[in-house]
N, C-alpha and C positions, 0 to 999 in steps of 0.2 A: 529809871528807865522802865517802860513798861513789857510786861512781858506777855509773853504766845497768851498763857490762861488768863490773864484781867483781859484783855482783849475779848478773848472767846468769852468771860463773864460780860462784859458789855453789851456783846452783841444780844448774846441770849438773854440777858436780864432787861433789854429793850421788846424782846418780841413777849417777855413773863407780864406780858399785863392786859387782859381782858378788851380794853379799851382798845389800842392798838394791834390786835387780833383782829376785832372787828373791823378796824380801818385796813389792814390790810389783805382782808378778803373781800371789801366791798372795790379796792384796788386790783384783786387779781381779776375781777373784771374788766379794768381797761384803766386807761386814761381819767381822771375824776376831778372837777375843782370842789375846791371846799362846799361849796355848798351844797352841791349834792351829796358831798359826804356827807354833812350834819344833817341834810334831809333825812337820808336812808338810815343815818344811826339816831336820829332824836337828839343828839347833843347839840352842847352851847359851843357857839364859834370860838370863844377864847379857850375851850377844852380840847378841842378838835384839832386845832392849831396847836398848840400845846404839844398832843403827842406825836403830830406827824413831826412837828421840830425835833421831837426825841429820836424820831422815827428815820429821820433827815441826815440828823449828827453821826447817827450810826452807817449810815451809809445804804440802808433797805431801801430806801426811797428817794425821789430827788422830785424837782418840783420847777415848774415854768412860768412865765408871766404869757397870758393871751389877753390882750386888754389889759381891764379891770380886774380878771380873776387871777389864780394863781393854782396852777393845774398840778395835780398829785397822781406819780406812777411808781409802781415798781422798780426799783432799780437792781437790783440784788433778786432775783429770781430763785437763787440759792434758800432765801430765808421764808418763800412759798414751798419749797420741798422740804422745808425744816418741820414748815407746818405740817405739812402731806405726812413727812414718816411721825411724829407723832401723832396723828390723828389715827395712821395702822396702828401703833402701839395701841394708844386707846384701844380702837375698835378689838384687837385681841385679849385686852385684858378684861372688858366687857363681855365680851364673848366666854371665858373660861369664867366666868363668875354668874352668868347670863342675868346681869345688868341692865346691858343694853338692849332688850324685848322691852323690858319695861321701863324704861325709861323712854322709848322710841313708840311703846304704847299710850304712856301716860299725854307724850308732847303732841300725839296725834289727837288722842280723847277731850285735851285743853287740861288734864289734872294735871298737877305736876305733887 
């Protein structure tokens, strides 16, 4: 039987991947079918599909048929503030290091 923690690893170790980050902030924009997702991230359609099914399984997101497309949203709204509060964490661990000037200087200049 599975328990409370593999759960909670599941879910978290679905949103630990770069990829699916991306996809799901180009989702906290709104409603999206694939292909505007793979527009706005440059990915391959079999990659993109790929993790919104991981994405899917877990329960983040859910997905619709309009026509021909297959429309991609947020479902779990929980796992956009999951984003949010680590992205506060970031930003204060950046902050007490002062990191983040240059790093937010570099991304403005185009160095990295």
């Amino acid at each position: 039987m599975e328990t409370l923690i593999e759960r909670q690893a599941e879910f978290l170790k679905a949103l630990a991947n770069p990829t699916r980050l991306l996809l799901l902030t180009q989702l906290a924009n709104g409603e999206r079918c694939v292909c505007e997702l793979m527009a706005d991230t440059e990915l391959e359609q079999a990659n993109t599909s790929q993790h919104l099914s991981i994405l899917r399984n877990q329960g983040i997101v859910e997905s619709r048929r309009d026509g021909p497309r297959t429309m991609y949203s947020i479902k779990r709204p929980e796992a956009a503030e999951i984003i949010a509060l680590v992205n506060a964490a970031l930003n204060a661990q950046f902050l007490e290091s002062g990191t983040m000037l240059q790093i937010m200087s570099e991304s403005r200049s185009g160095h990295m």
